[in-house]
Biotite code that builds the C-alpha atoms (Angstrom):
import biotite.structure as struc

atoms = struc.array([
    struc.Atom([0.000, 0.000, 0.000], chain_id="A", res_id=1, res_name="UNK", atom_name="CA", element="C"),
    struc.Atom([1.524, 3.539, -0.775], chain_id="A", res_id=2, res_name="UNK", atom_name="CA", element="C"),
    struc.Atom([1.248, 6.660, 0.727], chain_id="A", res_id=3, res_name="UNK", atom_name="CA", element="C"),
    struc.Atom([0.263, 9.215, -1.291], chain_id="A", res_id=4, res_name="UNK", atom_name="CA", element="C"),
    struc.Atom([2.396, 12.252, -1.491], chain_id="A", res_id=5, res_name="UNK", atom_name="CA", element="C"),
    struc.Atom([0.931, 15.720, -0.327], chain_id="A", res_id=6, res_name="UNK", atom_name="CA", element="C"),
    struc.Atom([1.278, 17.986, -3.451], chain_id="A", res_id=7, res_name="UNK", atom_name="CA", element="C"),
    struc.Atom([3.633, 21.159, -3.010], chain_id="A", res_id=8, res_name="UNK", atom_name="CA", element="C"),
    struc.Atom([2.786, 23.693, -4.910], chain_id="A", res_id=9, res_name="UNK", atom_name="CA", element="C"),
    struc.Atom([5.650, 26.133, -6.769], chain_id="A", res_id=10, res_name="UNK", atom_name="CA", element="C"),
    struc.Atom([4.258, 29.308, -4.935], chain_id="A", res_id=11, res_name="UNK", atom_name="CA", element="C"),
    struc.Atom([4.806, 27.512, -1.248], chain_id="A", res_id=12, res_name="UNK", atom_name="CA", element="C"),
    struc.Atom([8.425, 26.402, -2.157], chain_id="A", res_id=13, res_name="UNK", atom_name="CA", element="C"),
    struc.Atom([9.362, 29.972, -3.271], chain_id="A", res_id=14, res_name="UNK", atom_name="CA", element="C"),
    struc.Atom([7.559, 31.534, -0.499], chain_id="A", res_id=15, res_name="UNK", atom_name="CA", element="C"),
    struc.Atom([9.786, 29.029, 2.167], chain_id="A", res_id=16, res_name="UNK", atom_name="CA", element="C"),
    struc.Atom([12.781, 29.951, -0.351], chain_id="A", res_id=17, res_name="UNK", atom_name="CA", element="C"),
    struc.Atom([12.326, 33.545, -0.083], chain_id="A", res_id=18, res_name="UNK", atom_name="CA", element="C"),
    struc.Atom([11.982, 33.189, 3.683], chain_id="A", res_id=19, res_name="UNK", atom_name="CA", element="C"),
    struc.Atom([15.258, 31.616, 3.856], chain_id="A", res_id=20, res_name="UNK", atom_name="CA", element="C"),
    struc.Atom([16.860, 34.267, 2.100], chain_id="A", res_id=21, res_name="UNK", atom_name="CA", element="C"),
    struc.Atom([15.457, 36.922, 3.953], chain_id="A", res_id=22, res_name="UNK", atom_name="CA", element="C"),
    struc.Atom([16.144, 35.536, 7.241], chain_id="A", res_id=23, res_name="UNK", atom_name="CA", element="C"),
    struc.Atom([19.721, 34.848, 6.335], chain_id="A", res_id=24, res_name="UNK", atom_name="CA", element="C"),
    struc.Atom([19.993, 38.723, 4.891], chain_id="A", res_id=25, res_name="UNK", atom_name="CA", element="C"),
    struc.Atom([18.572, 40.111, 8.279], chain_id="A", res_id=26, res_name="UNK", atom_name="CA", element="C"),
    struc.Atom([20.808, 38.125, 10.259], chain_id="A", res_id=27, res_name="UNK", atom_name="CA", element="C"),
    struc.Atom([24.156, 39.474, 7.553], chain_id="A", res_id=28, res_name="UNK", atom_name="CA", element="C"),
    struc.Atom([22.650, 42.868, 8.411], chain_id="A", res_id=29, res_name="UNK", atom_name="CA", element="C"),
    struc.Atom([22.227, 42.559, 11.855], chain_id="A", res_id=30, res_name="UNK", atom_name="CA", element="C"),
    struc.Atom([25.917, 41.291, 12.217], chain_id="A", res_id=31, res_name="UNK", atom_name="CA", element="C"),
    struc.Atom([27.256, 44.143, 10.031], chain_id="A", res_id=32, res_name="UNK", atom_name="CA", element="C"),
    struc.Atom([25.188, 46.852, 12.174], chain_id="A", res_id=33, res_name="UNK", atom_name="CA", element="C"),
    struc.Atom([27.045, 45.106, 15.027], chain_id="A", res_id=34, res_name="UNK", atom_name="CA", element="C"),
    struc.Atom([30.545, 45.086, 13.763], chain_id="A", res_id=35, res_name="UNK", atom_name="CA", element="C"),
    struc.Atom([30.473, 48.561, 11.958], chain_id="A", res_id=36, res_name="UNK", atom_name="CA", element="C"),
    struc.Atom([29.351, 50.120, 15.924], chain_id="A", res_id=37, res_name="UNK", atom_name="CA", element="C"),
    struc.Atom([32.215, 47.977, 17.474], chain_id="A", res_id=38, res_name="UNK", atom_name="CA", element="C"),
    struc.Atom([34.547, 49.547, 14.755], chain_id="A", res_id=39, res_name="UNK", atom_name="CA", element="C"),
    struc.Atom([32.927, 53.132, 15.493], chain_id="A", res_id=40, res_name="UNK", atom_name="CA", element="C"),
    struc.Atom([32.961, 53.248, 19.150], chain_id="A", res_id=41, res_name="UNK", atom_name="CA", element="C"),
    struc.Atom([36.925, 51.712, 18.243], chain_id="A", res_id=42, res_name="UNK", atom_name="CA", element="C"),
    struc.Atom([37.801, 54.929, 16.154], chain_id="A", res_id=43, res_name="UNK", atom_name="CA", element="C"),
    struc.Atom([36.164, 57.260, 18.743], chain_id="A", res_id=44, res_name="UNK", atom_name="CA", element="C"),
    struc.Atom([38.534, 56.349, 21.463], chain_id="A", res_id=45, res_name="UNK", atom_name="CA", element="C"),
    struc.Atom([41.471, 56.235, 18.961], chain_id="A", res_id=46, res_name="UNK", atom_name="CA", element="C"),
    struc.Atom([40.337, 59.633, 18.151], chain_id="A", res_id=47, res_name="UNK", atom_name="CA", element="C"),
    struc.Atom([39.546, 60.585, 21.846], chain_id="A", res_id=48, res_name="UNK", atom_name="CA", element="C"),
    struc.Atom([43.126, 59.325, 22.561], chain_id="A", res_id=49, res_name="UNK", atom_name="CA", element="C"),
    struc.Atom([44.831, 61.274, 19.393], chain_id="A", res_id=50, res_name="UNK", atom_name="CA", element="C"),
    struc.Atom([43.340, 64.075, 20.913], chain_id="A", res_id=51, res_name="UNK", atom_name="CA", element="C"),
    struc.Atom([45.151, 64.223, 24.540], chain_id="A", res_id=52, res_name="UNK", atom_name="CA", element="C"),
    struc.Atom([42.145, 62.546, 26.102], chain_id="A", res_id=53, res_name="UNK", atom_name="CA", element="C"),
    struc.Atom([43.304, 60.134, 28.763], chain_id="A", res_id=54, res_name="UNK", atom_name="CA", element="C"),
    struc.Atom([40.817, 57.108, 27.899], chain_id="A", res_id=55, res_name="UNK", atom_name="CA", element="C"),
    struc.Atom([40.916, 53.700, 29.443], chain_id="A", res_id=56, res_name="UNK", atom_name="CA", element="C"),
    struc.Atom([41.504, 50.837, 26.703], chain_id="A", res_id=57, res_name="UNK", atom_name="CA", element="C"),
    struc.Atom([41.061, 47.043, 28.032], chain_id="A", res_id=58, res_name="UNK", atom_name="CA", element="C"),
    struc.Atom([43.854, 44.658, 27.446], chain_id="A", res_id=59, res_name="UNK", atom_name="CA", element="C"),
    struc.Atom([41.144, 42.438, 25.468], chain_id="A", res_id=60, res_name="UNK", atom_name="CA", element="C"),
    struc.Atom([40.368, 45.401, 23.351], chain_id="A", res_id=61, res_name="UNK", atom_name="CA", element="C"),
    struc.Atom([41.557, 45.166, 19.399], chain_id="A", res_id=62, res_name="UNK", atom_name="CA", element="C"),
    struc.Atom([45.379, 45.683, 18.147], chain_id="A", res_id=63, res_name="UNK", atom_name="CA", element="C"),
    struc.Atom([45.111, 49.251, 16.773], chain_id="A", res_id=64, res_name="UNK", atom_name="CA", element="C"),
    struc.Atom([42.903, 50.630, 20.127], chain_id="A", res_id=65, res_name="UNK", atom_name="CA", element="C"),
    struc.Atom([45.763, 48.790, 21.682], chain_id="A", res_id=66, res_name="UNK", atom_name="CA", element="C"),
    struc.Atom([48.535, 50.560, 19.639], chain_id="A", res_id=67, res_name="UNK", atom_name="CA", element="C"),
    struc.Atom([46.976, 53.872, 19.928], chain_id="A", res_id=68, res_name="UNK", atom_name="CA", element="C"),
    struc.Atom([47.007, 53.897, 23.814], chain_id="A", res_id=69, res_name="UNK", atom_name="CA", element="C"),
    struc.Atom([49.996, 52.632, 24.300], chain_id="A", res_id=70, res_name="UNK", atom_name="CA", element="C"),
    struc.Atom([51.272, 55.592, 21.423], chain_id="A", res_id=71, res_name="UNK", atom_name="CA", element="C"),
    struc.Atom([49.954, 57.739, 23.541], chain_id="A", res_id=72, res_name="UNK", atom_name="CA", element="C"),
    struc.Atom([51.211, 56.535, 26.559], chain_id="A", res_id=73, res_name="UNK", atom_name="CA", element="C"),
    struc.Atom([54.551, 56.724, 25.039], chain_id="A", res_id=74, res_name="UNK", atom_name="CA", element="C"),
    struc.Atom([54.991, 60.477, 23.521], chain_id="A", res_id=75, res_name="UNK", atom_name="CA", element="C"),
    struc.Atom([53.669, 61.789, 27.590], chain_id="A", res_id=76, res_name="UNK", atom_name="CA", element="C"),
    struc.Atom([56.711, 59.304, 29.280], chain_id="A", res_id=77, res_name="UNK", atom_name="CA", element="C"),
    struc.Atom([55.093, 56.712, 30.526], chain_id="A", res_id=78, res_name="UNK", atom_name="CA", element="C"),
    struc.Atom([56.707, 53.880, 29.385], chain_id="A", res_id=79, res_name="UNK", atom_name="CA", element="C"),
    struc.Atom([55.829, 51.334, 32.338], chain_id="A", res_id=80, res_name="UNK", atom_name="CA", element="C"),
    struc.Atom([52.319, 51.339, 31.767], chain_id="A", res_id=81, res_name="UNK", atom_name="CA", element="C"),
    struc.Atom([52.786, 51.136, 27.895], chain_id="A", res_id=82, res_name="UNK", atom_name="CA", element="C"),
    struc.Atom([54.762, 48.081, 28.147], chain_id="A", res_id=83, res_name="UNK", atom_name="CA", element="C"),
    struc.Atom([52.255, 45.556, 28.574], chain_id="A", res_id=84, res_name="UNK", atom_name="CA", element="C"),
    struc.Atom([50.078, 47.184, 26.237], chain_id="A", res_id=85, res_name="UNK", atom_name="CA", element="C"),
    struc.Atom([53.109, 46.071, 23.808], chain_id="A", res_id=86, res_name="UNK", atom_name="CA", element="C"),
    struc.Atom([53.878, 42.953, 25.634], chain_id="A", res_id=87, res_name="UNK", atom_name="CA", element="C"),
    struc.Atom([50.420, 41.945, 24.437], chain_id="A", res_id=88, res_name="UNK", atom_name="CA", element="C"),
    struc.Atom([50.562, 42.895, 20.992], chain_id="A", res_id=89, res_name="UNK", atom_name="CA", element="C"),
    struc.Atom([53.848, 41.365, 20.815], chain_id="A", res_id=90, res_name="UNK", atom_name="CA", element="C"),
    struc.Atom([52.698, 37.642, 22.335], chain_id="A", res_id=91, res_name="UNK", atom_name="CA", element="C"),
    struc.Atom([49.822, 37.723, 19.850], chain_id="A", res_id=92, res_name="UNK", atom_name="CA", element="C"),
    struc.Atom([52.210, 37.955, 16.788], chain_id="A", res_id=93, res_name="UNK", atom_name="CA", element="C"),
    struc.Atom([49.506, 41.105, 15.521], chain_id="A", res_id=94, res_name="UNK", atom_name="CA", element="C"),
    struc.Atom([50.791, 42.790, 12.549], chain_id="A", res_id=95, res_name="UNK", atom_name="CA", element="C"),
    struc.Atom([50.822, 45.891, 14.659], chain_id="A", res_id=96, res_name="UNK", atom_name="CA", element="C"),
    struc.Atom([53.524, 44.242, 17.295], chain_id="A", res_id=97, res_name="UNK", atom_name="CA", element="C"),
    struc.Atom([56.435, 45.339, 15.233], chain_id="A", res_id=98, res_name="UNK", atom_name="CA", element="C"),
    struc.Atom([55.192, 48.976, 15.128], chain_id="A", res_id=99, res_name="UNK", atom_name="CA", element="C"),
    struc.Atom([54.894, 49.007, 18.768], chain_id="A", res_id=100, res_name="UNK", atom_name="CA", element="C"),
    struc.Atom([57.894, 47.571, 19.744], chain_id="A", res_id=101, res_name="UNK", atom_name="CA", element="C"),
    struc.Atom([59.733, 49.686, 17.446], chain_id="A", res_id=102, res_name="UNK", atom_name="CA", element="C"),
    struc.Atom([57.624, 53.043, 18.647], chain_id="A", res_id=103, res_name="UNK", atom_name="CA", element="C"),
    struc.Atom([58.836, 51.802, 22.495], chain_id="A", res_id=104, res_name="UNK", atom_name="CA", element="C"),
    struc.Atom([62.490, 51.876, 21.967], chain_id="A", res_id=105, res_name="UNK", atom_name="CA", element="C"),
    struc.Atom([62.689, 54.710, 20.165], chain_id="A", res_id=106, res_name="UNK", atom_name="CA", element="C"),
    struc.Atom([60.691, 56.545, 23.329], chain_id="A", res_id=107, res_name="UNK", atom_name="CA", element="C"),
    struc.Atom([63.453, 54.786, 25.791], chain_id="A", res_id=108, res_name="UNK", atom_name="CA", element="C"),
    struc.Atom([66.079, 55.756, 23.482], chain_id="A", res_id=109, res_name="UNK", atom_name="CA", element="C"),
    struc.Atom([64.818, 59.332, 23.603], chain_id="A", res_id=110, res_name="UNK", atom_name="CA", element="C"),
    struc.Atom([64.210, 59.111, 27.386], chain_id="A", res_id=111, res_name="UNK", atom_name="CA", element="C"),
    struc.Atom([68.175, 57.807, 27.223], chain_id="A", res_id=112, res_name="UNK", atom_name="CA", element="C"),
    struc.Atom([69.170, 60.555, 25.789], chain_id="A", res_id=113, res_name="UNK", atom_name="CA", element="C"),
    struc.Atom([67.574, 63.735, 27.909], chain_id="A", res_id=114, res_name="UNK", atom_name="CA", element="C"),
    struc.Atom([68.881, 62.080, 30.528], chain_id="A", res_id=115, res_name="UNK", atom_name="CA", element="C"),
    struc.Atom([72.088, 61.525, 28.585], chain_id="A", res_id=116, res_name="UNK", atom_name="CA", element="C"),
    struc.Atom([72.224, 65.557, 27.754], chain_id="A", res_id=117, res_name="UNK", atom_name="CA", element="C"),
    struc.Atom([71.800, 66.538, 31.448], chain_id="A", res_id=118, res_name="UNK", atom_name="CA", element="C"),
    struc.Atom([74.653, 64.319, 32.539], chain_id="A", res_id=119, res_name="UNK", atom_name="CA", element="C"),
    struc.Atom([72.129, 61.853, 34.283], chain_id="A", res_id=120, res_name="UNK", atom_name="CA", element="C"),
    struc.Atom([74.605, 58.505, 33.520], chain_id="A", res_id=121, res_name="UNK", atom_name="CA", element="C"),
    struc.Atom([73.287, 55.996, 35.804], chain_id="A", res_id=122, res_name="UNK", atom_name="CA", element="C"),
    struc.Atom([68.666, 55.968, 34.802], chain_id="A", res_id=123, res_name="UNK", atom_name="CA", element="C"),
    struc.Atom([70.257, 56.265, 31.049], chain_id="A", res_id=124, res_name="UNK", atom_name="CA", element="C"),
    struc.Atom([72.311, 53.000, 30.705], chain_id="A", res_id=125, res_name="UNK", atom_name="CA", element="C"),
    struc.Atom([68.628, 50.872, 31.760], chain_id="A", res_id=126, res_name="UNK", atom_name="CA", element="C"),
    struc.Atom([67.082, 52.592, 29.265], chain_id="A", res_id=127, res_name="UNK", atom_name="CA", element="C"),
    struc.Atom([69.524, 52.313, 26.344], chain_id="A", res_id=128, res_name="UNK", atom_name="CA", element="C"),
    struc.Atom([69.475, 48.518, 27.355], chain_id="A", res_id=129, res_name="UNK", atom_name="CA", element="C"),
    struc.Atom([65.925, 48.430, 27.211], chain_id="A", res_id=130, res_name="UNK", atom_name="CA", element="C"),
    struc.Atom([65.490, 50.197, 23.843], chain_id="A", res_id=131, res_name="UNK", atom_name="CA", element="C"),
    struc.Atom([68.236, 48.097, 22.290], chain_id="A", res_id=132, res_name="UNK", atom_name="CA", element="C"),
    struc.Atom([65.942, 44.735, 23.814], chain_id="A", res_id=133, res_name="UNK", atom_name="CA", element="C"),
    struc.Atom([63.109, 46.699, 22.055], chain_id="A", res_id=134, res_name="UNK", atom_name="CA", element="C"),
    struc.Atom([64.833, 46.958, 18.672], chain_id="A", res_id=135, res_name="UNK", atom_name="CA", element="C"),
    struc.Atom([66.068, 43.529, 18.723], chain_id="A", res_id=136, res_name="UNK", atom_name="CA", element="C"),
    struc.Atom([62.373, 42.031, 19.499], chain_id="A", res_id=137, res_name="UNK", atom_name="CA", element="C"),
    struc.Atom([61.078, 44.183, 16.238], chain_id="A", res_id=138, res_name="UNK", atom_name="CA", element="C"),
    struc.Atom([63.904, 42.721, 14.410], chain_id="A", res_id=139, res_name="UNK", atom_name="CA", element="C"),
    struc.Atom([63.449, 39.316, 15.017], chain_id="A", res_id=140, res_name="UNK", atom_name="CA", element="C"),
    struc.Atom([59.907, 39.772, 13.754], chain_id="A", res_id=141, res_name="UNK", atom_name="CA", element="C"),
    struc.Atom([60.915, 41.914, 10.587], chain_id="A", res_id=142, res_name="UNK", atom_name="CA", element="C"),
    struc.Atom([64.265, 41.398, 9.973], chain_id="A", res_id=143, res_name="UNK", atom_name="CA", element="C"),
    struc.Atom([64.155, 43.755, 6.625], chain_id="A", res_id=144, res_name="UNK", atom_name="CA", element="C"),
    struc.Atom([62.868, 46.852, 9.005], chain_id="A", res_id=145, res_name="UNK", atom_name="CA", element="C"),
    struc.Atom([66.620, 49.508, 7.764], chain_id="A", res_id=146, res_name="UNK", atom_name="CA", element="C"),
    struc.Atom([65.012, 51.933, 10.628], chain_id="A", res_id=147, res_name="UNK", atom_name="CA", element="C"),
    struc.Atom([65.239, 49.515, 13.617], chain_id="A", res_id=148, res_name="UNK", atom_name="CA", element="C"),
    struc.Atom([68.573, 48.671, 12.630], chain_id="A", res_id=149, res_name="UNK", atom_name="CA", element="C"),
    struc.Atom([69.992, 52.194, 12.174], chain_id="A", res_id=150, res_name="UNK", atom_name="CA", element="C"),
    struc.Atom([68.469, 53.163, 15.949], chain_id="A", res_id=151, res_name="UNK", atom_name="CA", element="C"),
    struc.Atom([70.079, 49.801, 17.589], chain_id="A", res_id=152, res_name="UNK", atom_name="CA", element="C"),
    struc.Atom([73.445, 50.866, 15.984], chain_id="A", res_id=153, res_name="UNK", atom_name="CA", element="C"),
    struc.Atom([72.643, 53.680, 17.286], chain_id="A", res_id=154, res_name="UNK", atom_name="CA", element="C"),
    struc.Atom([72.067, 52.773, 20.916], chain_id="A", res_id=155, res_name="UNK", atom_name="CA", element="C"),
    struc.Atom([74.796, 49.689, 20.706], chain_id="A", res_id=156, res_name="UNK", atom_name="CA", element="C"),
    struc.Atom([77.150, 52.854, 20.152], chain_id="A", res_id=157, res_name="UNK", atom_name="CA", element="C"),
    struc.Atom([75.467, 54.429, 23.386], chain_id="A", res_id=158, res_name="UNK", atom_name="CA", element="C"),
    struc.Atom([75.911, 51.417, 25.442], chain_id="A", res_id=159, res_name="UNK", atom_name="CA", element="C"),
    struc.Atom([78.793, 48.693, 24.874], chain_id="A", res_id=160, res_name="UNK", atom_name="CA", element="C"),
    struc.Atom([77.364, 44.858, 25.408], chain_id="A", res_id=161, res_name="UNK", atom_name="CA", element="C"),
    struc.Atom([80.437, 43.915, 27.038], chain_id="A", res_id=162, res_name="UNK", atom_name="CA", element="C"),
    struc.Atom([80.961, 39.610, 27.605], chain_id="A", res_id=163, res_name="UNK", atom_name="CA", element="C"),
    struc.Atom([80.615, 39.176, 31.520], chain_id="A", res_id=164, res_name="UNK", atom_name="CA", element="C"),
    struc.Atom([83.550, 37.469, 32.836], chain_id="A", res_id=165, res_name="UNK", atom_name="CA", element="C"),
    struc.Atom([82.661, 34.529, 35.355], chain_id="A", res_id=166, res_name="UNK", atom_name="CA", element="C"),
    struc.Atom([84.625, 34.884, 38.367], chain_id="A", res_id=167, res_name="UNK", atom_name="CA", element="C"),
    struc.Atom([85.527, 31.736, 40.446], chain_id="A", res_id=168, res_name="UNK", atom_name="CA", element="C"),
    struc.Atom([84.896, 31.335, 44.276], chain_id="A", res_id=169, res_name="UNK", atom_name="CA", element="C"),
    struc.Atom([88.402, 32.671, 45.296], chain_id="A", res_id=170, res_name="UNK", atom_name="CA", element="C"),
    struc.Atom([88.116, 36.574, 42.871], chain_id="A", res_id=171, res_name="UNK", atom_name="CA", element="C"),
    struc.Atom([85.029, 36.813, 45.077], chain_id="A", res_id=172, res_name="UNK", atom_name="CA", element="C"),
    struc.Atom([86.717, 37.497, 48.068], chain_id="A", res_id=173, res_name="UNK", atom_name="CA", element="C"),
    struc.Atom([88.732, 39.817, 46.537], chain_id="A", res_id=174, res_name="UNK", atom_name="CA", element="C"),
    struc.Atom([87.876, 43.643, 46.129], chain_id="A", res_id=175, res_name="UNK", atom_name="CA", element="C"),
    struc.Atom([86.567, 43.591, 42.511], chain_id="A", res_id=176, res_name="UNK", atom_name="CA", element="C"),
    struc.Atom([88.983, 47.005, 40.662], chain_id="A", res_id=177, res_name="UNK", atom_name="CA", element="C"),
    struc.Atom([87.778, 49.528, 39.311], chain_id="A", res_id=178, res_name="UNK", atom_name="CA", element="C"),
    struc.Atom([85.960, 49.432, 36.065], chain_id="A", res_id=179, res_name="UNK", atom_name="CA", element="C"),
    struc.Atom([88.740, 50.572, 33.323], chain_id="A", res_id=180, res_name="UNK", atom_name="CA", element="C"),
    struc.Atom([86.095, 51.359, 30.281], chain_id="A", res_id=181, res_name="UNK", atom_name="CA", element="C"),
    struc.Atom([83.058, 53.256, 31.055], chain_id="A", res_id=182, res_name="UNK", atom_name="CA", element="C"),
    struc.Atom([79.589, 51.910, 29.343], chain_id="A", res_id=183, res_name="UNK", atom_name="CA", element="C"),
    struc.Atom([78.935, 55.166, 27.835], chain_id="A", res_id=184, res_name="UNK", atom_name="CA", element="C"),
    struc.Atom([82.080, 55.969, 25.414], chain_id="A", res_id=185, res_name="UNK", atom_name="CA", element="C"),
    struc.Atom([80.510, 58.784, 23.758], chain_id="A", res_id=186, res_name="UNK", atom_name="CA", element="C"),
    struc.Atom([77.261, 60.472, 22.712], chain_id="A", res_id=187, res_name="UNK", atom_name="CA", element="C"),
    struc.Atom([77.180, 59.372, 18.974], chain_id="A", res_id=188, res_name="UNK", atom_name="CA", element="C"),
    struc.Atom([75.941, 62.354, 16.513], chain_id="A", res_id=189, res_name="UNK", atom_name="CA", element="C"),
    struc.Atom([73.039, 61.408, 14.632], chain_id="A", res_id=190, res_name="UNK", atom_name="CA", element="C"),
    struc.Atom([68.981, 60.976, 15.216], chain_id="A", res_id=191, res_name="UNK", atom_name="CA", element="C"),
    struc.Atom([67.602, 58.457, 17.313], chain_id="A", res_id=192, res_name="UNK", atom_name="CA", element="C"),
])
């Protein structure tokens, strides 16, 4: 014994056909609406932020709100709390990482060198250090990048990177002497 079929009409199979499509089209619009306020709100604190305005960003917030508070962290001196802002878009491997790195050092190697210009030896040789780290990281990622290797010959000439000698148990008890060749050489003339 067989079943008989129900009968579907063209006009219903269209109708559920269009009613797919428009469903799917409302929810491509909704998403859009969603993602083009996300990227909105996203440019207004980049612009706040461009702008002087002091304006929290969350470490979970995207790359280039990332990058644009810790830029402007950077160009008012306040590298510690821009460093994790980099850390973070370093560990993530964005595209954005070797920007930041790059934008880091050359603050510290700036910092270096005001301090350098007033005589201030000893808070300049961290920073030099630092900025050379900083210029090394951005290399790694993009070893092509001529700027980042112009500013660590730059700071390698501000800083030697001397081989520490190991010292066995006995040199320990004696008085270490004096240091014979100072870490800072010279003040190199060129740009950062």
């Amino acid at each position: 014994m067989k079943l008989p079929l129900p009968r579907v009409s063209l006009r219903r199979i269209v109708a559920l056909a269009s009613l797919v499509v428009l469903t799917l089209a409302l929810a491509a619009l909704a998403i859009t609406g969603i993602r083009m306020a996300l990227h909105a709100k996203a440019n207004r604190t980049i612009a706040g932020l461009a702008a002087g305005r002091d304006l929290p960003v969350e470490l979970d917030a995207p790359d280039r709100l990332l990058m644009a508070r810790a830029h402007f962290l950077m160009i008012r001196d306040r590298l510690d709390e821009a460093q994790p802002l980099v850390d973070r878009l370093a560990a993530e491997r964005s595209p954005l990482a070797v920007a930041a790195l790059y934008d880091l050092a050359n603050a510290r190697l700036a910092t270096a060198i005001s301090f350098l210009e007033r005589t201030e030896i000893d808070p300049a040789v961290p920073q030099v250090r630092l900025a050379k780290a900083g210029y090394r990281a951005a290399l790694v990622r993009a070893p092509d990048f001529w700027d980042a290797k112009y500013n660590l010959d730059i700071a390698m000439r501000l800083v030697r990177d001397f081989p520490q000698i190991e010292q066995d148990q006995q040199d320990e008890a004696q008085e270490t002497p004096k240091r014979l060749w100072t870490d800072l050489p010279g003040l190199p003339k060129g740009l950062p």
